[in-house]
N, C-alpha and C positions, 0 to 999 in steps of 0.2 A: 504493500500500500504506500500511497507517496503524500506522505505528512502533509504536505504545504497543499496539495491539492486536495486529498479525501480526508483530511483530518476533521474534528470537531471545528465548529467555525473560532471558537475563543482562540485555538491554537491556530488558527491559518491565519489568523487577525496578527498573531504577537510576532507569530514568522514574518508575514507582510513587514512586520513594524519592523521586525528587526533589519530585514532587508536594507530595509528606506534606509533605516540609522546607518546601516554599513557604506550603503551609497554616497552618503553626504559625509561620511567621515573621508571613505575613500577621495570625491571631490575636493576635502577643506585642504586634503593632506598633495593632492597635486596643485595646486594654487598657492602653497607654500613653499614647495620645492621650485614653483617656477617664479616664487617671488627672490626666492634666496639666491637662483640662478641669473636674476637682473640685475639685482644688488649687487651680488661679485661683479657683473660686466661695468656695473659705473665705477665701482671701485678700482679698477684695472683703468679705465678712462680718465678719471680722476690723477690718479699717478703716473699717467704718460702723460696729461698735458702739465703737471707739476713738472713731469722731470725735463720738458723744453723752455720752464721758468727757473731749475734751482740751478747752485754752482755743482752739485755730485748726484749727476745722473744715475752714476752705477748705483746708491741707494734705491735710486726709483727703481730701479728694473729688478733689484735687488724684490721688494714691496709688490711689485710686476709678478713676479713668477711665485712668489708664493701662495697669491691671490690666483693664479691659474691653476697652481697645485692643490687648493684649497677648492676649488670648485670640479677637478676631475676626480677628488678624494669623495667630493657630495656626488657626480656623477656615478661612479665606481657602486657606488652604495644602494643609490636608489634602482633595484631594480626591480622587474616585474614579479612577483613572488609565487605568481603560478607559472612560470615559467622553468625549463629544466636548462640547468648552466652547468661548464665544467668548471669543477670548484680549484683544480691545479693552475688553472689560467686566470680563474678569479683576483683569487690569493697571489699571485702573483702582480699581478695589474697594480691589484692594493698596496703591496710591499713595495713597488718601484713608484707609486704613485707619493709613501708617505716620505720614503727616501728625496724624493723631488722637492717634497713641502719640507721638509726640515733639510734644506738647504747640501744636503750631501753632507751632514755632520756626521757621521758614524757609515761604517761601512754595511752594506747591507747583502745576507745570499741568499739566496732562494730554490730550495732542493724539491723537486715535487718527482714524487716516486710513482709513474703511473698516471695516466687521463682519464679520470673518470666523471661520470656526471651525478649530479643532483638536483635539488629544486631549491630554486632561485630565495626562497623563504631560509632554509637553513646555511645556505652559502651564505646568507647577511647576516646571519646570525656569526657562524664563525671570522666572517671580516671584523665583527667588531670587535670580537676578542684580539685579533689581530692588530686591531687598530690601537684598541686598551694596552696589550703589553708592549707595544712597540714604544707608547706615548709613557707609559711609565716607565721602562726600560730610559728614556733619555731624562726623564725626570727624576730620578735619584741613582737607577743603576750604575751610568755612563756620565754622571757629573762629575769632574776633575781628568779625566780621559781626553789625551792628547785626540783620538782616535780610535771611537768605541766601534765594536763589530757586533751585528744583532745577524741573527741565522733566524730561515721561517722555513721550516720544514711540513709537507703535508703527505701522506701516504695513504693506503686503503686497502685494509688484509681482512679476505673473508668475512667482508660486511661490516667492519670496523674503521671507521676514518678517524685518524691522529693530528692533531694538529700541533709542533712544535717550537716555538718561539722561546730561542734562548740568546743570552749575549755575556760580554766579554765584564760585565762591571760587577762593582762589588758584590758578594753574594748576599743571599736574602738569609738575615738573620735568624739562627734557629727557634728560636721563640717567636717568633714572628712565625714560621712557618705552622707553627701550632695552634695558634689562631687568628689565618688570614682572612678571615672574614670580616676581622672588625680592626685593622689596624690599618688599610691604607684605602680607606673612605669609599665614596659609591664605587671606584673604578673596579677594584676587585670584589664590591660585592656586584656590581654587573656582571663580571665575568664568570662568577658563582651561581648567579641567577640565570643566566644563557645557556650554561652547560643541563642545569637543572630542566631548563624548558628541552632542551635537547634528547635528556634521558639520558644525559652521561655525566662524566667526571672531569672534573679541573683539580691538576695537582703544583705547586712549586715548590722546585728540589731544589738545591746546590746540585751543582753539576763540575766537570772539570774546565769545562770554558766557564762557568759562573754560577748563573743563576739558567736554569729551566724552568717555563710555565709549558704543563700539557695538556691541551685538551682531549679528551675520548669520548665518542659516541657512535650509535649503531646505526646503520642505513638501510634499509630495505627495497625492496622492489617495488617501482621499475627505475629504480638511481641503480646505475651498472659502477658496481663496483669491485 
C-alpha cells in the first residue's frame, strides 16, 4: 500500500505537509548558497579594483585567491545528495581545494586506494570531517612548523570505507584522547556526530608521523565498493 496515497486522510495531510516543508527548506537552502556565491564574486571584485588603487598588489591577489578558494571549497561541498559521486575524487578535489585556500602553508598528499562510488549525501558528510581535521590540524597541530605535512588517505575493503587524515605536528595529548569529545569545542564534536549519523566510528591516535584522526563506516549496495 503507498502511505501518501491510500493512507488515512490525517496521514496523507501530515505527509503532504511535510513534503511542502521539505520543499521550501530545500528552496530557502538554494537561494543561500546562490546568495553566498554573489557575495564571494563582489568580494573578488572589490579586491581587484582595490589592488589597481593600492601600493602592494600582491596582497590583493594574495585576498584574490583565497576568496576563489573559499568559494570552490562552498562549490566542492554543495552537492546534489541524491546523486551517486566517487568519493576518491571527491576527497581529493576537497584536499587540493583547502591546500589552495590556506595559501600552500603545509604540504599536502592524497593516497586514494581504489575508485569507488557512493551517494553524494555521505561523501559530504565525510568532506566535512575532512575539512574539520584539516582546519584543526593547522590550528594547533602545525602551529610553530617551518613546514607542516597533513596526508588524506581514503580506501574501501569489503564494504568498509576508511577515511584517514593524519599530519606531521605535535601529537594529540593523551588525556585528551580520552575524552575528545568535550575538549576541542563543536569541531570534534561535529566530527563525533557525523561518524555517529554514519553508523561508524571516529578515532584519534598518536601515530609515528603525529597525530591520526580515522574515520570508519559501512556502505552498502548499490555504492560499489
Amino acid at each position: 500500500m503507498n502511505v501518501a496515497s491510500d493512507g488515512p486522510p490525517e496521514l496523507r495531510r501530515e505527509i503532504a505537509s511535510l513534503r511542502a516543508q521539505l520543499a521550501a527548506s530545500q528552496q530557502r537552502y538554494e537561494e543561500i548558497c546562490h546568495r553566498i556565491r554573489n557575495e564571494l564574486q563582489v568580494l573578488s571584485a572589490l579586491f581587484a579594483a582595490q589592488r589597481r588603487q593600492c601600493g602592494h598588489p600582491v596582497q590583493c591577489d594574495i585576498c584574490v585567491s583565497r576568496i576563489c578558494a573559499t568559494a570552490a571549497l562552498h562549490g566542492a561541498l554543495d552537492t546534489n545528495e541524491h546523486e551517486i559521486c566517487s568519493l576518491g575524487s571527491f576527497v581529493k578535489l576537497l584536499a587540493e581545494t583547502l591546500h589552495s585556500a590556506f595559501d600552500s602553508r603545509y604540504e599536502s598528499i592524497v593516497t586514494i586506494d581504489g575508485d569507488f562510488e557512493i551517494d553524494c549525501a555521505r561523501a559530504k558528510s565525510v568532506g566535512l570531517v575532512v575539512v574539520e581535521a584539516t582546519v584543526n590540524a593547522l590550528k594547533y597541530a602545525l602551529v610553530g612548523l617551518e613546514k607542516g605535512r597533513i596526508e588524506t588517505r581514503v580506501r574501501c575493503f569489503r564494504g568498509e570505507v576508511e577515511l584517514v587524515v593524519e599530519n606531521n605536528g605535535a601529537p594529540f595529548p593523551l588525556k585528551a584522547l580520552s575524552q575528545s569529545t568535550e575538549i576541542s569545542g563543536k569541531g570534534l564534536t561535529l566530527m563525533h556526530d557525523i561518524a555517529a549519523h554514519l553508523d561508524g566510528a571516529l578515532e584519534i591516535t598518536p601515530s609515528p608521523m603525529g597525530t591520526a584522526l580515522r574515520l570508519t563506516f559501512r556502505v552498502t549496495l548499490p555504492q560499489r565498493c
